[in-house]
VEXGURO-631240 format. One line per 4 residues: for each residue x, y, z of N, C-alpha, C, O. Coordinates in nm, 3 decimals. Layout:
<sites>
X,Y,Z,X,Y,Z,X,Y,Z,X,Y,Z ~ ...;
</sites>
This chain:
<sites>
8.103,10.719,11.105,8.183,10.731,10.983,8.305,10.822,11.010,8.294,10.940,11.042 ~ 8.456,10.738,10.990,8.514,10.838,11.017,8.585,10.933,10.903,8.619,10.875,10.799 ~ 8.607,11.051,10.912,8.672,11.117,10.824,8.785,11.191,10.855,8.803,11.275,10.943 ~ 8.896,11.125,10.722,9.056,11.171,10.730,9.067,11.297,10.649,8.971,11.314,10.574;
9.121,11.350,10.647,9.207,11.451,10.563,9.352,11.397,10.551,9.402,11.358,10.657 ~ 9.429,11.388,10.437,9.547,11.366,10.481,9.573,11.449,10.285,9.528,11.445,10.171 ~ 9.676,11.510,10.370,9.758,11.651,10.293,9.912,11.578,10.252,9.985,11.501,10.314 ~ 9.920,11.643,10.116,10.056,11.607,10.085,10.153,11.722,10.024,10.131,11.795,9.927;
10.251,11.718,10.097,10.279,11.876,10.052,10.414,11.862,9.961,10.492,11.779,10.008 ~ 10.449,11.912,9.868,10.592,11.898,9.860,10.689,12.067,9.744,10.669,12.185,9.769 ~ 10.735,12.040,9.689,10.833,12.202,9.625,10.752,12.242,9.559,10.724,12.361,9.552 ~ 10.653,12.086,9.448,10.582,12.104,9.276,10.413,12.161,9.328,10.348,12.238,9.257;
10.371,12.118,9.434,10.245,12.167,9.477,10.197,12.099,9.602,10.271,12.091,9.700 ~ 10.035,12.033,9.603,9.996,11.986,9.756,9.865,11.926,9.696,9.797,11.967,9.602 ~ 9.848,11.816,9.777,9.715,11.756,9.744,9.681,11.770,9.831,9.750,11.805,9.927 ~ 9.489,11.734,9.835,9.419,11.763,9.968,9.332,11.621,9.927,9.270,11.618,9.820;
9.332,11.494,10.030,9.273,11.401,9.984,9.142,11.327,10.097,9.183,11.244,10.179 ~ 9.037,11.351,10.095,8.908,11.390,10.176,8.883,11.204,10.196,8.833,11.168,10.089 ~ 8.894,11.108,10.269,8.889,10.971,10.281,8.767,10.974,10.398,8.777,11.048,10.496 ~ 8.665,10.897,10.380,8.536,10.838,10.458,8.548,10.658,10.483,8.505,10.559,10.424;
8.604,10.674,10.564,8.569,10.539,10.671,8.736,10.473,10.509,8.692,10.362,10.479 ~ 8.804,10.482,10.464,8.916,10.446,10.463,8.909,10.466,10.245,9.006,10.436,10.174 ~ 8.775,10.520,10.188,8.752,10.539,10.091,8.796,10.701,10.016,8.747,10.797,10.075 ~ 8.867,10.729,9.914,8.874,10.862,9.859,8.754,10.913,9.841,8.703,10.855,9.746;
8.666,11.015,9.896,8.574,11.057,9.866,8.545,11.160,9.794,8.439,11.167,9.732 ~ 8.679,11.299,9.790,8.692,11.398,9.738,8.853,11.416,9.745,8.916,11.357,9.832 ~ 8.936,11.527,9.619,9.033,11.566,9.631,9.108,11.689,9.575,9.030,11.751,9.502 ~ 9.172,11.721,9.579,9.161,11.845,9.530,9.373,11.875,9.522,9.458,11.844,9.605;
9.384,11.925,9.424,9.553,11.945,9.403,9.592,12.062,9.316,9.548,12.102,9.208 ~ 9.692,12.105,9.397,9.721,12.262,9.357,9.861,12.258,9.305,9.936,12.169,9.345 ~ 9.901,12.343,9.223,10.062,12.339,9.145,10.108,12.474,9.216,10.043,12.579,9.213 ~ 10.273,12.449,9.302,10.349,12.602,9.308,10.397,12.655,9.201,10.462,12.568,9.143;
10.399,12.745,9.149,10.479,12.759,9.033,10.630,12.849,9.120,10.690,12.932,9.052 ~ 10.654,12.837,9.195,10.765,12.928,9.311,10.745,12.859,9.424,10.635,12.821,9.465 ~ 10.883,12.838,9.491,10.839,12.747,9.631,10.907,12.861,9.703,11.030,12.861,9.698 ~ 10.842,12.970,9.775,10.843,13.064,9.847,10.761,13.112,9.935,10.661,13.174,9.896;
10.787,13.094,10.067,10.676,13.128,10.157,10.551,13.189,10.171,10.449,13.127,10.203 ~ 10.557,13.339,10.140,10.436,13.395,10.061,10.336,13.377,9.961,10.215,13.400,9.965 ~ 10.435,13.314,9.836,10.341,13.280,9.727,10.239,13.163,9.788,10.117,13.175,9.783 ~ 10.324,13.021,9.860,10.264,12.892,9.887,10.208,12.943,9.960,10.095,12.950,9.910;
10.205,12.995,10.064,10.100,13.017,10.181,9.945,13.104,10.136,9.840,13.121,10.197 ~ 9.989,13.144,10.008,9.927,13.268,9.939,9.807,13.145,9.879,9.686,13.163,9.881 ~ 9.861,13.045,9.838,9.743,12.936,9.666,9.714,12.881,9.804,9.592,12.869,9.817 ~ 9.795,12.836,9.936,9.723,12.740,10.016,9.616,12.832,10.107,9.503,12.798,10.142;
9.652,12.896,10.121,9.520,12.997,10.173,9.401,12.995,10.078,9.287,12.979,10.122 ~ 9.428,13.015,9.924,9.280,12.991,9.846,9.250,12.887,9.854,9.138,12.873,9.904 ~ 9.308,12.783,9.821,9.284,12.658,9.800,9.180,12.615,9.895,9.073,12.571,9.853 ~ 9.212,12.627,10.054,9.138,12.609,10.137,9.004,12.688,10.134,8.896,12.632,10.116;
9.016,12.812,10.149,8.934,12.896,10.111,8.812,12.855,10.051,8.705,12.853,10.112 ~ 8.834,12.808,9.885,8.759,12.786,9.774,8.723,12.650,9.764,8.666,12.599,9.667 ~ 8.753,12.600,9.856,8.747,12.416,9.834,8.663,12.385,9.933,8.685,12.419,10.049 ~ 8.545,12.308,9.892,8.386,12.329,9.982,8.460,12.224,10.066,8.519,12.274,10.161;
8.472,12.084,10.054,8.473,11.992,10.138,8.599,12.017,10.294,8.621,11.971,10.406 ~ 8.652,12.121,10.198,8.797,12.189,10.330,8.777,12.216,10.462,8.845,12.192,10.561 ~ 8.612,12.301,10.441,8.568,12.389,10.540,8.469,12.303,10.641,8.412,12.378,10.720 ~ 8.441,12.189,10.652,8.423,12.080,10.752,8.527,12.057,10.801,8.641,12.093,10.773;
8.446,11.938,10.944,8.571,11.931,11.033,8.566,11.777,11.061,8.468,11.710,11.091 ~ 8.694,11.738,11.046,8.807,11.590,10.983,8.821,11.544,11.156,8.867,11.606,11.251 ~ 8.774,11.443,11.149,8.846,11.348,11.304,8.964,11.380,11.307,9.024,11.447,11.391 ~ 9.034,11.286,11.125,9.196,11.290,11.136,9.248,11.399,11.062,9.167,11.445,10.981;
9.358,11.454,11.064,9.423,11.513,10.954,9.568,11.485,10.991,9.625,11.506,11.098 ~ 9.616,11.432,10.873,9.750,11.411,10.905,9.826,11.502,10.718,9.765,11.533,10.615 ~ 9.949,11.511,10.749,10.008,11.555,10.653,10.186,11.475,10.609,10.277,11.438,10.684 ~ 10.177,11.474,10.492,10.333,11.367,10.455,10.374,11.500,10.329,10.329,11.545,10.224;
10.508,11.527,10.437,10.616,11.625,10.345,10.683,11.562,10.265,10.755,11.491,10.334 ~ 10.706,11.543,10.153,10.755,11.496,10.027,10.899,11.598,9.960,10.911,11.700,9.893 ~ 10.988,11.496,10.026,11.146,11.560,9.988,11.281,11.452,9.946,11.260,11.333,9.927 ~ 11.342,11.479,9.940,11.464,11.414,9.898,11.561,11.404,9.995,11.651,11.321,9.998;
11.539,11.488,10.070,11.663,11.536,10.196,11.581,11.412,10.304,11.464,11.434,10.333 ~ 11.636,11.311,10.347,11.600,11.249,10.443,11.669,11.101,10.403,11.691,11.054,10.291 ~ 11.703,11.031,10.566,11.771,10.965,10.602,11.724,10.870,10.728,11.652,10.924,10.811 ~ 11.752,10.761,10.745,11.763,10.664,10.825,11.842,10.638,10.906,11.960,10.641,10.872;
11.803,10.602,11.056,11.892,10.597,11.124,11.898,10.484,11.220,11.782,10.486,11.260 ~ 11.973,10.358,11.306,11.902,10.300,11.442,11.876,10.407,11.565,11.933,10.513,11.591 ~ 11.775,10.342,11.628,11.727,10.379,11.707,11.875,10.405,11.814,11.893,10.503,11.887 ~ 11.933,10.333,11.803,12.098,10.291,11.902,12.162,10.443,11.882,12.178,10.527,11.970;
12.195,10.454,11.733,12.263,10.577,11.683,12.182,10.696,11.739,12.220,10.792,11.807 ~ 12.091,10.672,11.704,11.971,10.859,11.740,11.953,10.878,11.893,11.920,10.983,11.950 ~ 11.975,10.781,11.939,12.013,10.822,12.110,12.112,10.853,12.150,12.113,10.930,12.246 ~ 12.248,10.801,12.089,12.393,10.860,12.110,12.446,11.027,12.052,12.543,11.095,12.087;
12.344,11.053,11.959,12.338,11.115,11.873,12.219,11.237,11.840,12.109,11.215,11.891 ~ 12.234,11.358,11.763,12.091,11.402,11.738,12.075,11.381,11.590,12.142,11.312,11.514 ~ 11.932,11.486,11.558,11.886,11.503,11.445,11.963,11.593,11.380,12.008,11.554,11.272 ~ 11.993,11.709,11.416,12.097,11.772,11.366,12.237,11.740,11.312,12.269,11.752,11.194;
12.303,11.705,11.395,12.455,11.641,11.397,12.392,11.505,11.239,12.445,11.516,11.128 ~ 12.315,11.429,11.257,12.297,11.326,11.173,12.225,11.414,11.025,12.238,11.360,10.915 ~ 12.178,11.500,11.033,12.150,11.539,10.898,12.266,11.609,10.835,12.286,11.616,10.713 ~ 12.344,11.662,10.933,12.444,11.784,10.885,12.539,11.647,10.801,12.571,11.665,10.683;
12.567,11.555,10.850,12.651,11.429,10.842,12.588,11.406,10.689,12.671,11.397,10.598 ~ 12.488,11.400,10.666,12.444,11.341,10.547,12.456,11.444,10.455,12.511,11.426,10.347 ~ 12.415,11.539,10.484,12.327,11.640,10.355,12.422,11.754,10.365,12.410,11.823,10.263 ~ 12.550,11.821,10.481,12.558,11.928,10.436,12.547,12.050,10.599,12.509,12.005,10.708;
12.569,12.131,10.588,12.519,12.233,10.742,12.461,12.379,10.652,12.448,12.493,10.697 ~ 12.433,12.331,10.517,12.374,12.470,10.404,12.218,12.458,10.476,12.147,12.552,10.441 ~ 12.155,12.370,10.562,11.992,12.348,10.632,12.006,12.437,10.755,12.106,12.415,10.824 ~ 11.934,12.524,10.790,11.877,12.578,10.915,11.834,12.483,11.005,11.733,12.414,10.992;
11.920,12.480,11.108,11.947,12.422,11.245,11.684,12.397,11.290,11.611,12.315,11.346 ~ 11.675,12.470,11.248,11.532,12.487,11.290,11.420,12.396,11.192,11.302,12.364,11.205 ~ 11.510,12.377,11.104,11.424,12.308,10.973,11.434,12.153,10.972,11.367,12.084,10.895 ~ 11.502,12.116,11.043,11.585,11.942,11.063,11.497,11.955,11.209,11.495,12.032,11.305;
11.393,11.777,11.147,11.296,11.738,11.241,11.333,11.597,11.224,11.430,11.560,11.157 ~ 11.226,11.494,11.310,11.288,11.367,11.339,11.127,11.297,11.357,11.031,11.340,11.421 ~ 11.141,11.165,11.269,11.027,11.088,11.322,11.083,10.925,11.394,11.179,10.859,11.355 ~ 11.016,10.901,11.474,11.080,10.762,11.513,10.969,10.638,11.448,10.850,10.649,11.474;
11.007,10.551,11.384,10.951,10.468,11.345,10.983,10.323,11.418,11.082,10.255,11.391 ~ 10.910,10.296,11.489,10.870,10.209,11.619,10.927,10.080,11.528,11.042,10.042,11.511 ~ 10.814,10.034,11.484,10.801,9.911,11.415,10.900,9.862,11.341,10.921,9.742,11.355 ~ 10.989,9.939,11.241,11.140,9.924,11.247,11.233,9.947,11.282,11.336,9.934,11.216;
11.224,10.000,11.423,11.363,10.010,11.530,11.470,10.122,11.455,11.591,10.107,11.441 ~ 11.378,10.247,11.410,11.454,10.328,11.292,11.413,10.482,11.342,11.330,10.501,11.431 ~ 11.499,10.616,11.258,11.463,10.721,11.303,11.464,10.752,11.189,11.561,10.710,11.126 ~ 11.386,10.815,11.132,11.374,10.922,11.006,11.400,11.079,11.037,11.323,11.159,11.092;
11.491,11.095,11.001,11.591,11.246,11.014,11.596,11.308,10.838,11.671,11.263,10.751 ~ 11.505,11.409,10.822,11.490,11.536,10.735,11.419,11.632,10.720,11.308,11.622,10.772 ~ 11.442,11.729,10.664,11.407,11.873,10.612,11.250,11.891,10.641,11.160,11.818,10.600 ~ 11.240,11.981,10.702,11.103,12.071,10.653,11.083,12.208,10.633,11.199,12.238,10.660;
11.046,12.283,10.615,11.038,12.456,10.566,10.958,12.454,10.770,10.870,12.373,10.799 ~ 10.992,12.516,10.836,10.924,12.588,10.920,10.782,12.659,10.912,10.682,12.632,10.978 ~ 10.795,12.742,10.829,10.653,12.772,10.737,10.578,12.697,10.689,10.481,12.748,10.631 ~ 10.585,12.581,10.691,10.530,12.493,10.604,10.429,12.426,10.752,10.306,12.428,10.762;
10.519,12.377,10.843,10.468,12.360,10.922,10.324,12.504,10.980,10.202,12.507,10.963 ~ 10.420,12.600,11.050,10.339,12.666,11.088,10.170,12.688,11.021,10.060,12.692,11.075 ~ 10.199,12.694,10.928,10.058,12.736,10.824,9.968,12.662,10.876,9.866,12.711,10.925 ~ 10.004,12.460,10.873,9.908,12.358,10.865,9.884,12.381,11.031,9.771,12.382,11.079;
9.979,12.395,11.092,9.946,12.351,11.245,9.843,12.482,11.253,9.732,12.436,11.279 ~ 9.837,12.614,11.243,9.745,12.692,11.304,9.627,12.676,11.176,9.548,12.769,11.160 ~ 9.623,12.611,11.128,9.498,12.557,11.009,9.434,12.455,11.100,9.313,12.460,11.127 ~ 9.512,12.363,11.148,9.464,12.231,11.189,9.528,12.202,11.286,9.629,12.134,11.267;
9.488,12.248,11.444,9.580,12.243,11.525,9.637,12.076,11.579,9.737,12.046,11.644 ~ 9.543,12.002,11.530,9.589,11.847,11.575,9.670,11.738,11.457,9.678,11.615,11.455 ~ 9.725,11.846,11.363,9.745,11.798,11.282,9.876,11.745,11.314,9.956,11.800,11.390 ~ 9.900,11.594,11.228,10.042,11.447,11.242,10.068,11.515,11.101,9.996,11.517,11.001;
10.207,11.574,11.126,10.265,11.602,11.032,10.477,11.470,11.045,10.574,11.469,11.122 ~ 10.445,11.407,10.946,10.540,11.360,10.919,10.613,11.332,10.760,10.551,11.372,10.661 ~ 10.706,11.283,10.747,10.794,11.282,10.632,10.700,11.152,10.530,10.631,11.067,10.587 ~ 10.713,11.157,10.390,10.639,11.099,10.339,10.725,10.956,10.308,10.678,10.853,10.260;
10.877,10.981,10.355,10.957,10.821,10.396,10.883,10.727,10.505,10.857,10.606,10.510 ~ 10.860,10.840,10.593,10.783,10.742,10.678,10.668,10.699,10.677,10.660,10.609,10.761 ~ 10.535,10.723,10.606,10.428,10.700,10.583,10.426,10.566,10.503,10.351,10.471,10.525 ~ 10.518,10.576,10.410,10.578,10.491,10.304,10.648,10.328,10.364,10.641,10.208,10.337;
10.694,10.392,10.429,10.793,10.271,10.508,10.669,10.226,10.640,10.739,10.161,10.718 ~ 10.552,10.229,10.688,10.494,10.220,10.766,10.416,10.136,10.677,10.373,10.031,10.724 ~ 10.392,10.161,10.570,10.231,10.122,10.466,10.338,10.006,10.441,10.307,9.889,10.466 ~ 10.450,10.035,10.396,10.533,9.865,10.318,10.555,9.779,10.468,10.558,9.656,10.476;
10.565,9.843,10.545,10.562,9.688,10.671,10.436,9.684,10.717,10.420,9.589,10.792 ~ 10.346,9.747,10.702,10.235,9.672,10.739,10.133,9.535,10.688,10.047,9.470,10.748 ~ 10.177,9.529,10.576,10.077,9.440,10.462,10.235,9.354,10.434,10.343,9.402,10.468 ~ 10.210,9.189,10.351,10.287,9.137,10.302,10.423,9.211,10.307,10.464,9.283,10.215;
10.489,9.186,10.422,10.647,9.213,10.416,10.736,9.124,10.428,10.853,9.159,10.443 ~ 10.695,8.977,10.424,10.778,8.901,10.427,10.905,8.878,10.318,11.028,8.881,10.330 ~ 10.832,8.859,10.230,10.905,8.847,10.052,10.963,8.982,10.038,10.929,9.074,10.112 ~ 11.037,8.992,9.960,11.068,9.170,9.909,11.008,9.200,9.882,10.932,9.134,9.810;
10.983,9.330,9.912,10.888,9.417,9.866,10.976,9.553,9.827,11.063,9.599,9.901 ~ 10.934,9.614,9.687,11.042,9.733,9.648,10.923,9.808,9.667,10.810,9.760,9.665 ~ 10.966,9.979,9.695,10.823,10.033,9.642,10.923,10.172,9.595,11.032,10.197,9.646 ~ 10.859,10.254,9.487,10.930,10.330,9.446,10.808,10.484,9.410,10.721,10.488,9.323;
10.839,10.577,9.496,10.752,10.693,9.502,10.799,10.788,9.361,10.921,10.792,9.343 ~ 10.720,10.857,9.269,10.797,10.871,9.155,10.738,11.051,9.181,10.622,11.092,9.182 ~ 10.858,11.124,9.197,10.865,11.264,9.214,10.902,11.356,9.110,11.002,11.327,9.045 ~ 10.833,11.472,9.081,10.929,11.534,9.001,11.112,11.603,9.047,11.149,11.677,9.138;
11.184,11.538,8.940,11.329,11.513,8.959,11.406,11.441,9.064,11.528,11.447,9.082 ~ 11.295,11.352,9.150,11.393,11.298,9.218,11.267,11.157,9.243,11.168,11.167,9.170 ~ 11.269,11.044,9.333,11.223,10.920,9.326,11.254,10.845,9.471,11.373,10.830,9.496 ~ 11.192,10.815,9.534,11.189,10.739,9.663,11.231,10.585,9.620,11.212,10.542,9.506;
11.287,10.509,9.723,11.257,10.419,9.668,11.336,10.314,9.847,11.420,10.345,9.932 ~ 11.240,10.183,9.823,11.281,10.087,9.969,11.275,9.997,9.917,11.238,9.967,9.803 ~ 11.319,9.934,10.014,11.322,9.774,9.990,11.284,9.686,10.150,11.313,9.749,10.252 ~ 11.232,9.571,10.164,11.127,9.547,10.280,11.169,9.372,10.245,11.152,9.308,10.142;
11.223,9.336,10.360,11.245,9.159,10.341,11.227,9.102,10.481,11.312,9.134,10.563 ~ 11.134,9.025,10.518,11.128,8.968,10.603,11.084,9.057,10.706,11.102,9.008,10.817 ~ 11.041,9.153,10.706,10.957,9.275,10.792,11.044,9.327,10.846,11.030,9.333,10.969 ~ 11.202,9.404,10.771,11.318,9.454,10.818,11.331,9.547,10.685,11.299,9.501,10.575;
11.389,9.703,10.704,11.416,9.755,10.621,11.530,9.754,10.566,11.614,9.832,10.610 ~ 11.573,9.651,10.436,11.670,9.642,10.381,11.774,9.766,10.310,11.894,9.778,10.284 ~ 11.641,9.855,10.297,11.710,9.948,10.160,11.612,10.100,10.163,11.489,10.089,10.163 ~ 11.670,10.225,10.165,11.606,10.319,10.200,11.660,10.437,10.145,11.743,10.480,10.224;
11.650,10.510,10.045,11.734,10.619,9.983,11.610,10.680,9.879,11.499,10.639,9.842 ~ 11.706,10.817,9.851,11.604,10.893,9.775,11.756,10.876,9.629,11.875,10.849,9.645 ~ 11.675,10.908,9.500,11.792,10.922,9.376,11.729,11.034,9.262,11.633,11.008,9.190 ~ 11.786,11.134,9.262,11.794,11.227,9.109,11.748,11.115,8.960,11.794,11.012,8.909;
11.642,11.200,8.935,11.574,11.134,8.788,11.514,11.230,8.731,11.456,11.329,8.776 ~ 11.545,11.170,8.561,11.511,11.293,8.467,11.439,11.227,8.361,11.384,11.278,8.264 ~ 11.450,11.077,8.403,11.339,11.026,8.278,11.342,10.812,8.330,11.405,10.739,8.406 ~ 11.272,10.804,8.267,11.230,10.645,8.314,11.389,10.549,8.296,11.425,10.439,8.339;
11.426,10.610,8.246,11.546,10.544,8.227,11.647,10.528,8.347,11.708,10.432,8.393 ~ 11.638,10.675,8.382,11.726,10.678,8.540,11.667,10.622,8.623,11.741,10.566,8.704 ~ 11.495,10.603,8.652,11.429,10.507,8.758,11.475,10.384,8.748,11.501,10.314,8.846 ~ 11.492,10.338,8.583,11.500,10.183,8.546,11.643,10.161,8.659,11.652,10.078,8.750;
11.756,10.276,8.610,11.906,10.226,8.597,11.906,10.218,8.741,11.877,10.102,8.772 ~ 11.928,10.292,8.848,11.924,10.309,9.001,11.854,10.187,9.076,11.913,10.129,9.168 ~ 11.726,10.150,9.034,11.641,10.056,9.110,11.701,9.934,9.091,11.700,9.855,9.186 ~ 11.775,9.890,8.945,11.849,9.756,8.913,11.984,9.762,8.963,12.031,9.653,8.998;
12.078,9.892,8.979,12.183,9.893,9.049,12.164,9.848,9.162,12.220,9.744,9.196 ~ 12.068,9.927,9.259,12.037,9.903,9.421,11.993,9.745,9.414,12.018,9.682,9.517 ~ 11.939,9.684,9.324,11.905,9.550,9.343,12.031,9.501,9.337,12.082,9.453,9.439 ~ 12.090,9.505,9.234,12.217,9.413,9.225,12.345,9.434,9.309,12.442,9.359,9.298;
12.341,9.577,9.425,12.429,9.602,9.485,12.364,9.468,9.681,12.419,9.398,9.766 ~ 12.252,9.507,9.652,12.171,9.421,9.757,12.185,9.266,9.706,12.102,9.187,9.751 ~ 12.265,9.226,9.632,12.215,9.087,9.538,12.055,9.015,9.557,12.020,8.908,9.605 ~ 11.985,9.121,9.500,11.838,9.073,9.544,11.752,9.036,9.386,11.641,8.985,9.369;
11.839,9.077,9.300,11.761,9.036,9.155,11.712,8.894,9.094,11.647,8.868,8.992 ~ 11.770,8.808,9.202,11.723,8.692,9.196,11.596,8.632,9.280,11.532,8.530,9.257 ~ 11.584,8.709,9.365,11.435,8.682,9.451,11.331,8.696,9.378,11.329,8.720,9.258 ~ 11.230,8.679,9.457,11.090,8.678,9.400,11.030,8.780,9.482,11.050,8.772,9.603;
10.953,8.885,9.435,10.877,8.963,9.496,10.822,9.057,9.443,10.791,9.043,9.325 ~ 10.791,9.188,9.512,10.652,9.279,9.434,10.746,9.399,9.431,10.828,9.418,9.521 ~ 10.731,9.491,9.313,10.780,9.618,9.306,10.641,9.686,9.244,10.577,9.652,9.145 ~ 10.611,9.815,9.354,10.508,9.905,9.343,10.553,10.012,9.330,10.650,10.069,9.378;
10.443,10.052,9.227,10.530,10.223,9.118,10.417,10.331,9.233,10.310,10.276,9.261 ~ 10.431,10.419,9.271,10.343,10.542,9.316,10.384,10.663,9.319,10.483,10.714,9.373 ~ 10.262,10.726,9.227,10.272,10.857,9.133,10.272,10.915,9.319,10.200,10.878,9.412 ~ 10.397,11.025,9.314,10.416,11.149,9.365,10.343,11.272,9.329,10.300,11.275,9.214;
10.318,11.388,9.417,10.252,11.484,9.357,10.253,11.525,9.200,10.358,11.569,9.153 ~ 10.150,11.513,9.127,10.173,11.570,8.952,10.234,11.489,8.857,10.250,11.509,8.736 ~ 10.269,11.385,8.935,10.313,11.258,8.828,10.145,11.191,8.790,10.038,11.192,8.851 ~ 10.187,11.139,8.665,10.087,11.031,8.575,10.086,10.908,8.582,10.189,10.841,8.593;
9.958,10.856,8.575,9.936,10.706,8.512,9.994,10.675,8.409,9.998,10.552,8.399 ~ 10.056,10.742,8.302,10.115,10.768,8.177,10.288,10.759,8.221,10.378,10.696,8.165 ~ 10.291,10.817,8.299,10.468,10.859,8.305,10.497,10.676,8.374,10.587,10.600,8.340 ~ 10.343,10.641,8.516,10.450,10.533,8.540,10.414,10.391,8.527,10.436,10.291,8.596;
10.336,10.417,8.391,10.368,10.305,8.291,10.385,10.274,8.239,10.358,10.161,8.198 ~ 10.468,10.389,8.187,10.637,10.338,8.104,10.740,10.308,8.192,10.820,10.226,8.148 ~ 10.761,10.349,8.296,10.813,10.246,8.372,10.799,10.097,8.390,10.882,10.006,8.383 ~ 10.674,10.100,8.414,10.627,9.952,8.442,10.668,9.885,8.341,10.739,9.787,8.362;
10.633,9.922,8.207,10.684,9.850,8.127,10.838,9.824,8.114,10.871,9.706,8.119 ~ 10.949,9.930,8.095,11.028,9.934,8.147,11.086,9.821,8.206,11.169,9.749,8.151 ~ 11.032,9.805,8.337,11.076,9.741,8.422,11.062,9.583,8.403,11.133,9.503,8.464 ~ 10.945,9.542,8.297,10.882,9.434,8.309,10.964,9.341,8.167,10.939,9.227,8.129;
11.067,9.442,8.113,11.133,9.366,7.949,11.252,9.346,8.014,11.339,9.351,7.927 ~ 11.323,9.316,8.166,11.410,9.342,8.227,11.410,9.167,8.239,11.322,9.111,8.305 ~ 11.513,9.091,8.172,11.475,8.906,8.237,11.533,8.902,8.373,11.509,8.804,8.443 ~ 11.614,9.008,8.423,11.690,8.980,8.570,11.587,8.993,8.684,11.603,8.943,8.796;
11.478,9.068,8.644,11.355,9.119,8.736,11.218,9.027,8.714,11.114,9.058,8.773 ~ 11.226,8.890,8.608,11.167,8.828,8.592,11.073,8.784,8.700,10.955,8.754,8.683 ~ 11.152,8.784,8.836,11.021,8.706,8.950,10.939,8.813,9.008,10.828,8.806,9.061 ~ 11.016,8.915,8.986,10.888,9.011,9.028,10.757,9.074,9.007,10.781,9.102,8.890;
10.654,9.113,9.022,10.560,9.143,9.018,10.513,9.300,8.961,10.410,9.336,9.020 ~ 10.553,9.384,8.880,10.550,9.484,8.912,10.394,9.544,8.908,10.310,9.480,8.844 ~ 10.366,9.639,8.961,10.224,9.699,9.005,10.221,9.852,9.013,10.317,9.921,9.045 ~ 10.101,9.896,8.983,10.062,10.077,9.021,9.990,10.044,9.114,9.894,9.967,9.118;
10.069,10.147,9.242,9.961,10.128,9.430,9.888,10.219,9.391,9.966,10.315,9.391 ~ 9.770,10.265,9.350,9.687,10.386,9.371,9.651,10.428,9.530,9.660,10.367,9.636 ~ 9.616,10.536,9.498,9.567,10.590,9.653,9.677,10.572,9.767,9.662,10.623,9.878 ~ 9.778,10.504,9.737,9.872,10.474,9.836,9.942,10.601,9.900,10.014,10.536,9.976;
9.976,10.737,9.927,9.992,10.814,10.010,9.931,10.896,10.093,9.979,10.966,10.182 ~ 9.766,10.875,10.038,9.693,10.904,10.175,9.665,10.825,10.221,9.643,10.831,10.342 ~ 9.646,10.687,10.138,9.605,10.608,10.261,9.693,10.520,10.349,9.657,10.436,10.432 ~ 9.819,10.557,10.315,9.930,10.520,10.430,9.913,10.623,10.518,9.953,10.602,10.632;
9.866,10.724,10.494,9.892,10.853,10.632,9.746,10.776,10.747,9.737,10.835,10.855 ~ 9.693,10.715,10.736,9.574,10.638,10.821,9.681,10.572,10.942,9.667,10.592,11.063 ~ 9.778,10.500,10.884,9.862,10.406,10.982,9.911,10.479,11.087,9.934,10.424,11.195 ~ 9.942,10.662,11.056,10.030,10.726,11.189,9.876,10.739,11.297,9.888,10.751,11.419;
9.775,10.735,11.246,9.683,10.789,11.363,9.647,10.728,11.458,9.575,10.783,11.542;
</sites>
């Protein structure tokens, strides 16, 4: 029987999600009220601490950092090029040269370039020294090409104040950005822009809603609905992925 751990960390808090042979078995989720080194390291130290199923020991543990700051790249570009130089390009040079990390994502001939707290790292790695710590774009973008990627596939991660969101056609990543949101309305408006800037509102395919740390079944299905009184989005499918961010963290191991 094998057993995962897979951790999700992000500004609003951290889940801890305990999976047996590919099933949620236990979980456990903590709120920051301050995203400051001390304090977080301070609730993630209890958390672990006080949380029975913590203190066993996990085949896997992997972890997906959950941010806004992150970007796509070809594989062509990130060899001519670094992680640095390509984040500063996107986001800014206000990031510590030490905090800009890089995942390569094989299967779409892509590099995922963004942010992590240093601390953030350190904590988990001397917690869990074998721990796959990667960006929760990429966990995301790994889980949407693995299953049905032929047709479009949208999937949209729903965060507090900000929202993931891809697009997947023919087992190629069409569409990949993070967008500022303050209510279902801005999910609605952004996801139908990006469709209609892609001219993809006429296809047929699946758009999957997945609650981000501390989001609701409540918050995203008013979306769904939302999304579903829309006649331009008529062929699509829309759906709630449950369990879908730990159990995409299974695919990096």
């Amino acid at each position: 029987m094998k057993k995962h751990l897979a951790i999700t960390v992000s500004r609003q808090g951290a889940s801890f999600v305990y999976l047996r042979d590919s099933r949620i078995d236990q979980e456990e989720f903590v709120i920051f009220h301050a995203f400051n080194a001390e304090s977080v390291k301070d609730i993630l130290k209890e958390t672990v601490s006080n949380t029975a199923f913590l203190s066993q020991e996990f085949d896997e543990v992997t972890l997906a950092w959950s941010s806004d700051k992150s970007t796509l790249v070809p594989n062509a570009i990130f060899t001519e090029s670094d992680a640095q130089s390509i984040f500063q390009l996107c986001f800014g040079d206000n990031i510590n040269k030490t905090e800009i990390d890089y995942n390569r994502i094989w299967e779409a001939g892509v590099v995922n370039v963004f942010e992590i707290p240093t601390w953030i790292k350190s904590f988990f790695i001397i917690k869990y020294p074998r721990i796959i710590l990667q960006h929760l774009g990429t966990h995301a973008l790994r889980s949407a090409l693995d299953n049905n990627a032929f047709y479009l596939k949208v999937t949209l991660i729903i965060s507090e104040g900000y929202f993931y969101l891809s697009m997947i056609k023919h087992n190629q990543v069409q569409f990949y950005s993070f967008f500022d949101s303050q209510s279902v309305e801005d999910v609605i408006y952004h996801l139908v822009f990006a469709l209609q800037q892609k001219e993809f509102t006429e296809e047929k395919g699946s758009i999957e809603l997945v609650a981000g740390n501390g989001q609701t079944e409540e918050h995203l299905n008013e979306i769904k609905s939302g999304l579903e009184k829309i006649k331009d989005l008529s062929g699509f499918n829309v759906t709630l992925a449950a369990d879908f961010i730990p159990k995409a963290q299974q695919l990096c191991v």
